[in-house]
C-alpha positions as CSV (number, residue, x, y, z in Angstrom):
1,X,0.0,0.0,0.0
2,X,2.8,2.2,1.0
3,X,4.7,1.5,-2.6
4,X,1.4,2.7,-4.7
5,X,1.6,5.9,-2.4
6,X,4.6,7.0,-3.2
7,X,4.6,5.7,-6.7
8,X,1.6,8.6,-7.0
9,X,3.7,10.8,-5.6
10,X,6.3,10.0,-7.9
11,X,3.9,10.2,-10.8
12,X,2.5,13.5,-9.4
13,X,6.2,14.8,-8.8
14,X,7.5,14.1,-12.5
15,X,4.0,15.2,-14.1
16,X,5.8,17.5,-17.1
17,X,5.7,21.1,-17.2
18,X,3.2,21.5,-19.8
19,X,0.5,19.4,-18.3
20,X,0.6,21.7,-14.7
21,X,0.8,24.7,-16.9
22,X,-2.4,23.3,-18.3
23,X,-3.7,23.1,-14.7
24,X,-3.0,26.6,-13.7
25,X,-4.9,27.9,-16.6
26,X,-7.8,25.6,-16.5
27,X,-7.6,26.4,-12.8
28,X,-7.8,30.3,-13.7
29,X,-10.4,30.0,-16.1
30,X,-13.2,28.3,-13.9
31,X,-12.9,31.6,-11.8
32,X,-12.9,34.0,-14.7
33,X,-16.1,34.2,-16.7
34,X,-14.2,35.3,-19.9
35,X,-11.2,33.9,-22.2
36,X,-8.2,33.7,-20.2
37,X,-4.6,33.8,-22.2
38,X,-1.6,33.0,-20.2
39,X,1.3,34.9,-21.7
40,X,4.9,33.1,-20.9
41,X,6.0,36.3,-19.0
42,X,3.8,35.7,-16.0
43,X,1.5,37.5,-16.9
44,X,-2.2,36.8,-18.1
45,X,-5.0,38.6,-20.1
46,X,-8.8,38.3,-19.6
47,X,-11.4,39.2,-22.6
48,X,-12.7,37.2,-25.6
49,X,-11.1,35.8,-28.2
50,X,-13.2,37.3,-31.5
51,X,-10.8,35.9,-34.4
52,X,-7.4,34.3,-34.2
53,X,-4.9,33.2,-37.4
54,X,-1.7,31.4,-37.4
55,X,0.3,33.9,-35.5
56,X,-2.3,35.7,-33.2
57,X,-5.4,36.3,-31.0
58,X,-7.9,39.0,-31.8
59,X,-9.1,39.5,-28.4
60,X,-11.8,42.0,-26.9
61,X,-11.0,43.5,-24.0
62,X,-14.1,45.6,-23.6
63,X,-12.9,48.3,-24.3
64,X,-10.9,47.7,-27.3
65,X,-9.9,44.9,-29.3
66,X,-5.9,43.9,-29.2
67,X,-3.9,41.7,-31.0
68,X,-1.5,38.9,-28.8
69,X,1.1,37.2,-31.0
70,X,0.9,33.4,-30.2
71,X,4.5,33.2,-29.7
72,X,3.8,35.1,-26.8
73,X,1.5,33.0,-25.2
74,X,1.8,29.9,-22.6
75,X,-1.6,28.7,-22.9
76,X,-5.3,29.5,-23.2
77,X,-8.6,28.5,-21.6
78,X,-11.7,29.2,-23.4
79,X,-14.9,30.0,-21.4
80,X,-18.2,29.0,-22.6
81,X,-21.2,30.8,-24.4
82,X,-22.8,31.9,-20.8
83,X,-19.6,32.5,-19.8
84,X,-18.5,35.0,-22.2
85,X,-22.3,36.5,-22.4
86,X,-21.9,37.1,-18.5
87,X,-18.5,39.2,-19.5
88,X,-19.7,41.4,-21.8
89,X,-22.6,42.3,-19.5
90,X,-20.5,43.5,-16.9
91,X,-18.0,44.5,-19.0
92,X,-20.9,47.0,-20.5
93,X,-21.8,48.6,-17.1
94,X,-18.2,48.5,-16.0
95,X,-17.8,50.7,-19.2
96,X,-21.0,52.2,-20.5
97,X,-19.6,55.6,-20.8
98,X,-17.7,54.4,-23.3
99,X,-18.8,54.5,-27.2
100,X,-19.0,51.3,-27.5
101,X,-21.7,50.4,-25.0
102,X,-23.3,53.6,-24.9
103,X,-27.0,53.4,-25.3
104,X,-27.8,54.6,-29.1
105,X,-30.3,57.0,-27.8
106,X,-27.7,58.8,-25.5
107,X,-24.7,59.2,-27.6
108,X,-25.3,63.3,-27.8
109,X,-25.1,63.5,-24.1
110,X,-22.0,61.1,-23.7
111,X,-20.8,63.8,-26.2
112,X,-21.5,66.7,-24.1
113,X,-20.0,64.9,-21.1
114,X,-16.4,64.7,-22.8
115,X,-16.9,68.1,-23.8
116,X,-17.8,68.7,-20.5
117,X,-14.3,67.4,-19.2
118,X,-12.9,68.9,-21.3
119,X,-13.5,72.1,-20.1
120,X,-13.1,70.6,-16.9
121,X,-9.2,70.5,-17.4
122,X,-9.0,73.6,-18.9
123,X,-10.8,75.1,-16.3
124,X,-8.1,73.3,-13.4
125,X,-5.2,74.6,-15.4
126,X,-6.7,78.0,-15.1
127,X,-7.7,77.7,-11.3
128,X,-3.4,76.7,-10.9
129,X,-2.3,80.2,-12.7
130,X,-4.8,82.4,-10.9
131,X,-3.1,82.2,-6.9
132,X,0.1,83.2,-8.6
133,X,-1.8,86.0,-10.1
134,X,-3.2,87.4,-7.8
135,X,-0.4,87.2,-5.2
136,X,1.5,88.9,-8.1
137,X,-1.1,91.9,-8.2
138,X,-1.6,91.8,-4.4
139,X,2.1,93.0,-4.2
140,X,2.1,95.4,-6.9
141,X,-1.3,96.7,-5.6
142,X,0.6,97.1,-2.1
143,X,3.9,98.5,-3.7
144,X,1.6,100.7,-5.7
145,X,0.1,102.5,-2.4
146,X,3.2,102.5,-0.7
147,X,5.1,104.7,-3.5
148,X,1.6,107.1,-3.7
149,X,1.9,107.3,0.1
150,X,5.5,108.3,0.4
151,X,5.1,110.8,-2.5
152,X,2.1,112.5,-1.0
153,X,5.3,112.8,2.0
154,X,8.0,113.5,-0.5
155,X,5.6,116.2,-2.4
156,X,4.8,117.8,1.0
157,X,8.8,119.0,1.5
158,X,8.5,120.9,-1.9
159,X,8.3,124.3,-0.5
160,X,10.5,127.0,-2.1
161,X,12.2,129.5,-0.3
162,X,11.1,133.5,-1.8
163,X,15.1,133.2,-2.0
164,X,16.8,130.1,-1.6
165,X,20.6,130.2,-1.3
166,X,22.4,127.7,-3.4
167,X,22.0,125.1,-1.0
168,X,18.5,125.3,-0.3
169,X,17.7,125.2,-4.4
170,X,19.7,122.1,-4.6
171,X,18.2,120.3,-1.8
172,X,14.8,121.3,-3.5
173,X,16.7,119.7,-7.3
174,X,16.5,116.5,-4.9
175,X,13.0,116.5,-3.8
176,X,12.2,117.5,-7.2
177,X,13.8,114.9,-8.8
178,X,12.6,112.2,-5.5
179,X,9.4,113.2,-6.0
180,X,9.5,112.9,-9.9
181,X,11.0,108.8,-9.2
182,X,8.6,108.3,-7.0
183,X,6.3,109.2,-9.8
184,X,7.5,107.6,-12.3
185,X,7.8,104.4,-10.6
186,X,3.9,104.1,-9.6
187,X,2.9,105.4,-13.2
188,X,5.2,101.6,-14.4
189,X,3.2,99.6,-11.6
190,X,0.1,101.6,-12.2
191,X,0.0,100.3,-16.0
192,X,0.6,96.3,-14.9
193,X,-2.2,96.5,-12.9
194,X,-4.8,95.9,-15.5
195,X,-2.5,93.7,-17.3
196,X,-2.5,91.4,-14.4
197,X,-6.3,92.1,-13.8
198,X,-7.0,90.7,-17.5
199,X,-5.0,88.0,-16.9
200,X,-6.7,87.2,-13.9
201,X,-10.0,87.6,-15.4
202,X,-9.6,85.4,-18.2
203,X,-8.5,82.7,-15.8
204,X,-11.7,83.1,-13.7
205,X,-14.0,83.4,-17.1
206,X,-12.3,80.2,-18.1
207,X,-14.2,78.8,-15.2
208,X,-17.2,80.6,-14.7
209,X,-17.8,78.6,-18.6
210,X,-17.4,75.7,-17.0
211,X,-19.2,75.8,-14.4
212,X,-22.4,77.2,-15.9
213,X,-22.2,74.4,-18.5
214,X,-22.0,71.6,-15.6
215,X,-24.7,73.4,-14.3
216,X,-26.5,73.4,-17.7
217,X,-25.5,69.8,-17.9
218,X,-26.7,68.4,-15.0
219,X,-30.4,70.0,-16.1
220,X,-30.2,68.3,-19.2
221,X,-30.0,64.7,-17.9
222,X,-33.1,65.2,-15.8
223,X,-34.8,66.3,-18.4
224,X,-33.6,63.4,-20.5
225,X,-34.3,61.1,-17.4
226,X,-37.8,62.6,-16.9
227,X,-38.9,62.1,-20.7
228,X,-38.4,58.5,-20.8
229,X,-35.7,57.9,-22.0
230,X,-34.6,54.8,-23.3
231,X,-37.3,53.4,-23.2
232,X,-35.9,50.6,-25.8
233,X,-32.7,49.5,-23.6
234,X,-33.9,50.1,-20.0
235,X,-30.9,48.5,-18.4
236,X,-28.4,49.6,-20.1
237,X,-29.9,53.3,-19.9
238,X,-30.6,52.8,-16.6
239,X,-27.0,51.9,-16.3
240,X,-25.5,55.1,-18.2
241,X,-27.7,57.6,-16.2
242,X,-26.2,55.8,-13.1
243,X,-22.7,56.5,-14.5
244,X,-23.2,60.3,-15.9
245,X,-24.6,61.3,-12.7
246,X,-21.5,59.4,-10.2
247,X,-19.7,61.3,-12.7
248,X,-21.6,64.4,-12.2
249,X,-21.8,64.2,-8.7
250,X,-17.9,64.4,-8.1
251,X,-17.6,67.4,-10.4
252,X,-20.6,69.4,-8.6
253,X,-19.0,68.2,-5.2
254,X,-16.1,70.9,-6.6
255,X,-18.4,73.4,-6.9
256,X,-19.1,76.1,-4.0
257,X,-22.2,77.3,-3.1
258,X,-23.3,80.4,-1.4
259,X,-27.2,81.7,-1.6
260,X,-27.4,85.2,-0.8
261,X,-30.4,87.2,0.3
262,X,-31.0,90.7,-1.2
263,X,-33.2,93.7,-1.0
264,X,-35.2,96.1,-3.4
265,X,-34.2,100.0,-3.9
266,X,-36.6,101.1,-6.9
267,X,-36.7,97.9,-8.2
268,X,-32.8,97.7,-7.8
269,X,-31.0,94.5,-5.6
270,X,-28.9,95.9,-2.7
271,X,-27.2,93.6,-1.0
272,X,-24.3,93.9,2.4
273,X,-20.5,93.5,1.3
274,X,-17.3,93.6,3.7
275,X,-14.3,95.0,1.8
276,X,-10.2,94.1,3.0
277,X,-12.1,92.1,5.5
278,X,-13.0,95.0,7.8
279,X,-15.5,97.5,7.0
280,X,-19.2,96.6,5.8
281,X,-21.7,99.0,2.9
282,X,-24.4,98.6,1.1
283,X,-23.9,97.9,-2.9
284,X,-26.3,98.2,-5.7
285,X,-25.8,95.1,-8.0
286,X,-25.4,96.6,-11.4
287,X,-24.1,94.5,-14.7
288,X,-23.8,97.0,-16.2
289,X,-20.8,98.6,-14.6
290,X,-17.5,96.9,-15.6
291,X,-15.8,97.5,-12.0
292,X,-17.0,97.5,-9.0
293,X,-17.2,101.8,-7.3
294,X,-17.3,102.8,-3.8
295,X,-17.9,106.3,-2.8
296,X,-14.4,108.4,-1.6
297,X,-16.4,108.3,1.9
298,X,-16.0,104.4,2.1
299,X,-12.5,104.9,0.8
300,X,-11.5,107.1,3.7
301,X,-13.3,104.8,5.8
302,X,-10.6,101.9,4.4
303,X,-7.9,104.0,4.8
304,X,-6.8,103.7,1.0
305,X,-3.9,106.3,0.8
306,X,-4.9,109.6,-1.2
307,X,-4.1,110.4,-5.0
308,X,-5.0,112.2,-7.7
309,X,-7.0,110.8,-9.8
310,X,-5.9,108.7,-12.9
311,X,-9.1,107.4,-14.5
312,X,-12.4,109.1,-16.8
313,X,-15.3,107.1,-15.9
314,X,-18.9,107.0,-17.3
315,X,-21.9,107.7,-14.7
316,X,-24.9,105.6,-15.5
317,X,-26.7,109.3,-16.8
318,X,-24.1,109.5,-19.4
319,X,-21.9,112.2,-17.3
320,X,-18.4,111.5,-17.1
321,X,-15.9,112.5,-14.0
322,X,-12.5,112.3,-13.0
323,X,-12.0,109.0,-10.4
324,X,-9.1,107.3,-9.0
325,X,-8.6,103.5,-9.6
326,X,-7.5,101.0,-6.7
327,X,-7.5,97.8,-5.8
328,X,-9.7,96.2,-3.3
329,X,-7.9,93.4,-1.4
330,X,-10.9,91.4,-0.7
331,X,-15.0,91.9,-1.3
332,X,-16.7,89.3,0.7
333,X,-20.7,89.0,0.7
334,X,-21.8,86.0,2.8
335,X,-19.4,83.1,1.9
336,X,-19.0,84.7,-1.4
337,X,-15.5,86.2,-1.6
338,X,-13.3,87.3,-4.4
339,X,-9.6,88.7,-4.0
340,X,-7.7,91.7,-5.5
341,X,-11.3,93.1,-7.0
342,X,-10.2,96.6,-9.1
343,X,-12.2,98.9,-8.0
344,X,-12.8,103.0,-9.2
345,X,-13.5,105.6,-6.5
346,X,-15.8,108.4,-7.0
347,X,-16.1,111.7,-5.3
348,X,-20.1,110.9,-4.4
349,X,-22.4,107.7,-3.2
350,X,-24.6,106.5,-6.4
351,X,-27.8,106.7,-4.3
352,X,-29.0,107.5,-0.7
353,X,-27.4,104.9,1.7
354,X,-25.7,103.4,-0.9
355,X,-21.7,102.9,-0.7
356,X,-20.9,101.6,-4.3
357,X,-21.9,99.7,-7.3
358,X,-21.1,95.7,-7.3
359,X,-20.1,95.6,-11.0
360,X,-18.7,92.8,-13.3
361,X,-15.7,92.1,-11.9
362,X,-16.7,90.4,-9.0
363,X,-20.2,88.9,-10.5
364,X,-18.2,87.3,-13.2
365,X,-16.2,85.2,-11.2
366,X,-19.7,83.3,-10.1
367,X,-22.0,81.7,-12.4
368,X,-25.2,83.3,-11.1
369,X,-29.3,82.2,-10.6
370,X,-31.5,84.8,-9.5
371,X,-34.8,84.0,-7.6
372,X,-37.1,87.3,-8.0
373,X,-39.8,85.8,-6.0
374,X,-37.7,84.3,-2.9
375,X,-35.5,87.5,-3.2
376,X,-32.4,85.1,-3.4
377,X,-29.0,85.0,-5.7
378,X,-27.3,81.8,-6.0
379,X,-23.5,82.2,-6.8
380,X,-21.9,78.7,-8.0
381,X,-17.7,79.0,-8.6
382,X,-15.5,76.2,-9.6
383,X,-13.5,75.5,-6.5
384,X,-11.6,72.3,-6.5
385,X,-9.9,71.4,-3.4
């Protein structure tokens, strides 16, 4: 009994390499419901073999059909009609946002989708640029009061004498000629301030698009939900609406959200901002205006230095007056805030109890929904963590 023991053992022992490489795959392919090809790296491949000649395997992958040489290959174990039926079908949920297992009635809004993302990368690469950006202008900006505030310093030394000895003329050459520096200097930093504010802008447009057409997006696959549709292929729409909106449901999770609350002056909305995070006024929301105003009494109340003004603006009569430009370091309203927002000063308020005019340049860098009935503006802004 003990001699046909071991002489199994023996037979077991010598078995030759092909016939346990035979095993493993056999072995492999009762727990896999597709093909299985065992290449002679180690390695092995899962998908259905559609066509093979002399030298290679057609296989489908699910994705994408690939060609394996058969030189390459070890050994193969074939799974069965069910078996291969059973792949495909979770292959095609695994992948129904791809083209090929797409339902035919939904290929427009796979389309939109990769569109979609699409402007989703462009719209990250944009949010990357815009902190250096704006710590750029938030320097300049600073620099940019700093050399109007020691001017206004500088400029108040110019006081020549009835008759100044020699001396007293050169040391006022100097001042002159400090003062003059001085000038010149915040005249260069002056004109990069709107080229860094464009640059900035663009960057925020870039995702304001993209977030109005998510938004946009995400309504349309209600809608197509709510009509029916596919009706013809109920799984496998069932299936792609179940994809698109996991899909849609990470990129809105990178959206931020802040409902405001407004109030009517003649049919106007007036809503409660905080400026460089520490005094409060009330601003008319107007599109029309490209920047954002404040009165010269809510400057003074912000302590932005004093300086002539450098800028012909256009009142909403038509008038035009002499303003002076600066840059806000932050306007906040609720959870709603926006840095380095350009705004123009002007000598008087634009209505009773108001302090400025919320223009443009802060609105655009929200995609915005207005509710006239509940009195309530929704501001949606691409904010990826």
């Amino acid at each position: 009994m003990n001699r046909r023991a071991n002489r199994r053992r023996e037979r077991r022992a010598g078995a030759s390499p092909g016939a346990l490489l035979l095993l493993m795959v056999l072995t492999l392919a009762a727990s896999s419901p597709a093909d299985v090809i065992r290449l002679k790296n180690g390695n092995q491949m899962e998908g259905v073999i559609r066509s093979e000649t002399a030298a290679e395997y057609q296989v489908d992958m699910g994705f994408g059909t690939v060609g394996i040489r058969k030189d390459q290959v070890a050994g193969v174990a074939r799974a069965t009609g069910d078996e291969r039926a059973q792949w495909e079908a979770t292959r095609r949920t695994a992948f129904i946002l791809h083209e090929k297992y797409v339902p035919a009635g939904q290929r427009d809004l796979l389309a939109a989708l990769q569109g979609l993302e699409t402007q989703r990368e462009g719209a990250l690469k944009a949010q990357r640029g815009l902190a250096d950006l704006q710590q750029t202008l938030a320097r300049e900006a600073q620099a940019l009061e700093q050399l109007r505030e020691l001017e206004v310093e500088v400029a108040g030394r110019l006081v020549a004498p009835a008759k100044p000895t020699s001396a007293e003329l050169a040391q006022y050459n100097r001042v002159v000629v400090e003062v003059n520096g001085l000038r010149n200097r915040a005249a260069a930093l002056q004109q990069k301030l709107p080229e860094r504010q464009a640059a900035i802008d663009q960057g925020r447009q870039e995702s304001v698009r993209y977030t109005s057409a998510l938004l946009l997006f995400a309504d349309r696959v209600q809608q197509r939900k709510a009509q029916g549709a596919g009706a013809d292929d109920p799984r496998g729409a069932a299936d792609f609406f179940a994809a698109v909106e996991a899909r849609l449901k990470t990129y809105q999770g990178e959206l931020q959200r802040v409902q405001l609350s407004y109030q009517t002056n003649a049919q106007h909305m007036v809503v409660k901002a905080r400026l460089n995070d520490q005094v409060e006024g009330l601003f008319m929301v107007d599109t029309g205006a490209t920047l954002m105003t404040i009165s010269a009494e809510l400057a003074g109340r912000l302590q932005l230095p004093a300086g002539p003004a450098d800028t012909t603006v256009t009142l909403a009569d038509g008038s035009r007056c002499q303003a002076r430009r600066a840059v806000l370091r932050s306007v906040a309203i609720d959870g709603a805030r926006v840095a380095n927002v350009a705004a123009v000063i002007l000598p008087t308020r634009p209505g009773e109890g108001l302090d400025g005019l919320l223009g443009m340049n802060f609105l655009k860098e929200f995609s915005v929904q207005l509710d006239t009935v509940a009195r309530v503006m929704v501001l949606y802004r691409f904010a990826p963590r």
